[in-house]
N, C-alpha and C positions, 0 to 999 in steps of 0.2 A: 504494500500500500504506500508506502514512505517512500520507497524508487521511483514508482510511477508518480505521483506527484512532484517529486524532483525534476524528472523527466518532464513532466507536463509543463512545468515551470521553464525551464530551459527551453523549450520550444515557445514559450508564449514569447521569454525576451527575446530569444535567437527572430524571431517570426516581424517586432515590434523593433527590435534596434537595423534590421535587414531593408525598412521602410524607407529612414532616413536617409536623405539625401544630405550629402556634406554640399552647404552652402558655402560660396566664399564674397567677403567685401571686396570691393574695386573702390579705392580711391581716385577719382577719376584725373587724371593728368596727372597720378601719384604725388611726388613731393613738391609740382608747381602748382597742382588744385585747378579750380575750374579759373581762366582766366585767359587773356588775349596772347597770341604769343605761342601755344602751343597746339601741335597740331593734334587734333583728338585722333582720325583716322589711323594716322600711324600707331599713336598709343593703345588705339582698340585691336589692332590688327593681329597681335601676335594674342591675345586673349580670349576664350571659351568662356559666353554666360550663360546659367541654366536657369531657371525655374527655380524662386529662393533663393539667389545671390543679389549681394546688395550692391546700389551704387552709393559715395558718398562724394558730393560735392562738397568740397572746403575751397569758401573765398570770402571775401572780406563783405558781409552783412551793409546793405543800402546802398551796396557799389554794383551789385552784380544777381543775377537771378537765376532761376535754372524753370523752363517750362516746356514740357513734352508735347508735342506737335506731332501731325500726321507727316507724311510726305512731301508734297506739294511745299505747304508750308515750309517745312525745313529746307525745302529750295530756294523759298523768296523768302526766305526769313521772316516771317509772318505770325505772329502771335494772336491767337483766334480772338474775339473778348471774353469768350466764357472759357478758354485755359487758366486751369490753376497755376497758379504763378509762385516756385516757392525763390523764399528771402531772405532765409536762418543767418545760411553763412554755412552754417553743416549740415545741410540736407542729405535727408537717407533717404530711397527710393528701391524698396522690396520690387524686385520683379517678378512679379505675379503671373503673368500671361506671356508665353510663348510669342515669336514672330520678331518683325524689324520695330524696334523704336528710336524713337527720335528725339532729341534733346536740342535746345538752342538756349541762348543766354537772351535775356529778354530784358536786357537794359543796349540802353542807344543805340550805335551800330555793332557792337562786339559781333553780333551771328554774321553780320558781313566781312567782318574783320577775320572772319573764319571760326569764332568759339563755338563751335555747334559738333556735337557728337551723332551719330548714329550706329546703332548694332544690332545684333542680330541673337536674340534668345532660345534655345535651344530649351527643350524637355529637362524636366529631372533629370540629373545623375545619379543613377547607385551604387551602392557599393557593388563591385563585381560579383561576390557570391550569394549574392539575392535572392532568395528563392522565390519572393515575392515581387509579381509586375508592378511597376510607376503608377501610380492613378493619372486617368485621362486629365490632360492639362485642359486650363482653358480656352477658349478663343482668342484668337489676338486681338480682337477689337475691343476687348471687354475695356472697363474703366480701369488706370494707374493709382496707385497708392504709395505714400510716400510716409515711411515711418510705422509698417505697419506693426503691432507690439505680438512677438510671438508664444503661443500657447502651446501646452504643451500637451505631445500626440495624446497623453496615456489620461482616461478618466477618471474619476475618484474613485469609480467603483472598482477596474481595473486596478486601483494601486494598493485600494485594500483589498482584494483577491492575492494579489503577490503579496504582500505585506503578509497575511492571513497565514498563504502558503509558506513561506518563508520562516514563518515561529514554527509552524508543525512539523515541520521538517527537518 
């Protein structure tokens, strides 16, 4: 009785930690931040982002902005009126939804001046021995989210079941 709940236990975490996808931050223009002067393409170029990696603009707050646009726009530099416009200085921007996005600076001319990013999101990554498939990502068109607070996979009921398991064993 005592094995097989061992067992059963080690297959829930093995099952539950197999999920997770390793997220990583991008600093974006790494040590010079979001800012005129650097060319973001190059910088994006040699980089992989998935589903749950984050971006982090750092630039100097009232001087500079970071605002996700379609296409088009990122062409003419174009800031829609109803784009969310962030302004912190250290914006995070969880990426949620697979496909290309697109970033410009949405103060004066910088996006002409070249400050403007785009990439390209990719699917979850998992750990290689997985046993378990990705869950279907979403659309690309869905809405952007910027700072979104992460919770965690496992439920209360799930932790008192392991917890539970764990003294009886």
């Amino acid at each position: 009785m005592t094995l097989s709940r061992a067992l059963f236990l080690f297959a829930l975490i093995a099952t539950i930690f197999s999920t997770i996808a390793v997220a990583t931050d991008f600093v974006v223009g790494d040590e010079k931040g979001w800012t005129l002067g650097v060319d973001y393409q190059a910088w994006a170029a040699d980089k992989v982002f998935h589903l749950g990696d984050t971006l982090t603009f750092n630039y100097v707050a009232g001087k500079d902005s970071v605002v996700r646009v379609n296409g088009s726009d990122f062409q003419s530099c174009s800031v829609p009126w109803a784009a969310p416009v962030l302004g912190s200085g250290n914006d995070k921007v969880v990426l949620t939804t697979y496909g290309r996005r697109w970033y410009i600076s949405g103060f004066a001319n910088h996006c002409k001046n070249g400050q403007k990013l785009v990439i390209t999101v990719l699917p979850s990554q998992q750990l290689p021995w997985s046993p378990v498939p990705s869950p279907s990502p979403s659309p690309s068109d869905a809405p952007w989210s910027a700072t979104v607070p992460r919770r965690s996979l496992l439920s209360k009921k799930l932790l008192k079941m392991i917890h539970t398991n764990i003294i009886v064993v």
